[in-house]
N, C-alpha and C positions, 0 to 999 in steps of 0.2 A: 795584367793578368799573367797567370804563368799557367801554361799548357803544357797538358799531358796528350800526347799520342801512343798510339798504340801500332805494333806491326802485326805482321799474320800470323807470326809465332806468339805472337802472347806479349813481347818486348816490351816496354815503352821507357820513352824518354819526356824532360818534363823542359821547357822552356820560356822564358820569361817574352811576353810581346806584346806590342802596341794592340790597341780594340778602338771600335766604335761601336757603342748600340743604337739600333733604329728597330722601331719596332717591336720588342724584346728578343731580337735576336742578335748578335754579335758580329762583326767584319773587322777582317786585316789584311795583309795583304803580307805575300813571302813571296820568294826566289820558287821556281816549278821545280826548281832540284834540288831544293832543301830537302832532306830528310823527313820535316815534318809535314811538308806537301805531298811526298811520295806516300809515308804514312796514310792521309787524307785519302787521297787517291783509291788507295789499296783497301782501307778500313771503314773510312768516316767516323768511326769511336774516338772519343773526346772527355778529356774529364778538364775544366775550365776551375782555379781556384783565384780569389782574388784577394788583392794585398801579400801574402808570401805563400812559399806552393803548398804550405801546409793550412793555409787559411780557409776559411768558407768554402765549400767547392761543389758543382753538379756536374753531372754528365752530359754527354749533348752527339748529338751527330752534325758533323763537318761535310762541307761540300765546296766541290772547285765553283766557282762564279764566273765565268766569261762572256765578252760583249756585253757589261756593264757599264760603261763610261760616267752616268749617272753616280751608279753606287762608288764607283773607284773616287770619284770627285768629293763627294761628300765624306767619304774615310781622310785622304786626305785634307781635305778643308778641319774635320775633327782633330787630328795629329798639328796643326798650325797654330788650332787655339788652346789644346792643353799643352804643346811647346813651340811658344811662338817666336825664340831665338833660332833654334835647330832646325827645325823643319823648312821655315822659310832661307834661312841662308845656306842650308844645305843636303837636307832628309828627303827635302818636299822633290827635289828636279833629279834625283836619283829614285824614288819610288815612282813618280809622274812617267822616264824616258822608261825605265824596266817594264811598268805596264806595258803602256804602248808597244814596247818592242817584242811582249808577250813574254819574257823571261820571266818577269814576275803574274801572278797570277793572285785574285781574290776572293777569299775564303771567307762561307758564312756557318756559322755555329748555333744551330737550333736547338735550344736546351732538350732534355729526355722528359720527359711526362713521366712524375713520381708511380 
């Protein structure tokens, strides 16, 4: 998917990133000082498109996720089996230790009600 964030001036930036759906709502997981975490944080406004940034797209409100171990497992586990070279030899124990160490954190993406 490629995400759009928004800042509190109006800003936004759009970026390409891993998803998992459950439920019909959306998780991934970033770094807490990414930009587009901080975004989250400060906004929760979300414009989600999928396949290129100009493709199909809703809106949504975003939220930090923490003491999910559950949901962080299952995103992961998802990211293994649409790249199951990458993740397991090298994606998987670098988003796994960041969790844990609470650097990275887990974002879920509730679409907007037309």
């Amino acid at each position: 998917m490629y995400l759009t964030t928004y800042s509190t001036s109006g800003g936004s930036g759009t970026v390409p990133t891993w998803f998992m759906v459950k439920d019909g709502v959306l998780y991934f997981t970033t770094l807490r000082a990414s930009l587009k975490a901080r975004r989250i944080k400060a906004t929760g406004r979300v414009r989600v498109a999928l396949g290129t940034p100009h493709g199909p797209s809703f809106e949504g409100q975003a939220e930090w996720v923490d003491n999910r171990p559950d949901l962080e497992q299952e995103v992961l586990a998802a990211y293994r089996r649409k790249y199951p070279l990458l993740v397991p030899l090298f994606m998987g124990r670098w988003i796994r230790k960041r969790l844990a160490s609470r650097e990275s954190v887990l974002i879920r993406i509730t679409p907007a009600l037309p």
